[in-house]
N, C-alpha and C positions, 0 to 999 in steps of 0.2 A: 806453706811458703816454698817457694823455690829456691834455689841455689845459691842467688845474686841478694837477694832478702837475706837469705843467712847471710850470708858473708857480710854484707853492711852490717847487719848486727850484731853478728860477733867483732866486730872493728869497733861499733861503737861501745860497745863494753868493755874491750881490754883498754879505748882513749879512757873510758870513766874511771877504770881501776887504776892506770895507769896518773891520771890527774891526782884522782886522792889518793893515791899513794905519795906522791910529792906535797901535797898540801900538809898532810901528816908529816912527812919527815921533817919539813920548816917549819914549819910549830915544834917538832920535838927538838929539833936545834937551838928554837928561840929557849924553850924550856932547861935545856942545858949551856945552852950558852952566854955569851956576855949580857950583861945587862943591858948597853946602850948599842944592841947592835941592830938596825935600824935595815940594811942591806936585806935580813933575812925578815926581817917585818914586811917590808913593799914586795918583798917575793911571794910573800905567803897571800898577801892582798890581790896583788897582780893577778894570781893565779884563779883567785876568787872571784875576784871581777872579770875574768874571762869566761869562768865557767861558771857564772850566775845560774843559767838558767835549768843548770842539774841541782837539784835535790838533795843529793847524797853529798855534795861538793860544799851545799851551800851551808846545811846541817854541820860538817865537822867543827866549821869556825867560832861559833860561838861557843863549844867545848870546850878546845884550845884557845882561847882567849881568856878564858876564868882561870884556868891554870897560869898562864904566860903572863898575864898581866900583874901579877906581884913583883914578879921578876924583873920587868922592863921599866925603864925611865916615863915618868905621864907624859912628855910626846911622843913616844912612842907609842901608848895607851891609847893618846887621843889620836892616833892614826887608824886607830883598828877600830874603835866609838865615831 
């Protein structure tokens, strides 16, 4: 690989690590935070539905949703189903 390869590729890794790093922290917000809070649920989806088509991104969600979903109100639940 040459120079301009790396470098896209290493950007594209710190955006991925950088994503699920935030997809995590709003799931572990919803997991400590209020019941009905709803703001950090469409962030945490938002976030998901932009970055569908990674792997690693798409994978955290359904983790964090077995855990956070006791926690939350069922529309909230049913936003994430």
């Amino acid at each position: 690989m040459n120079t301009n390869e790396n470098d896209i590729k290493s950007v594209q890794l710190s955006f991925l690590r950088n994503v699920s790093l935030a997809v995590e922290f709003h799931c572990k917000t919803l997991q400590s935070g209020a019941k009905h809070d709803l703001v950090s649920v469409f962030r945490a989806v938002a976030l998901w539905f932009d970055n569908e088509s990674y792997e690693e991104i798409h994978s955290l969600i359904p983790v964090w949703m077995a855990s956070v979903s006791a926690r939350m109100s069922p529309l909230a639940v049913s936003v994430l189903y």
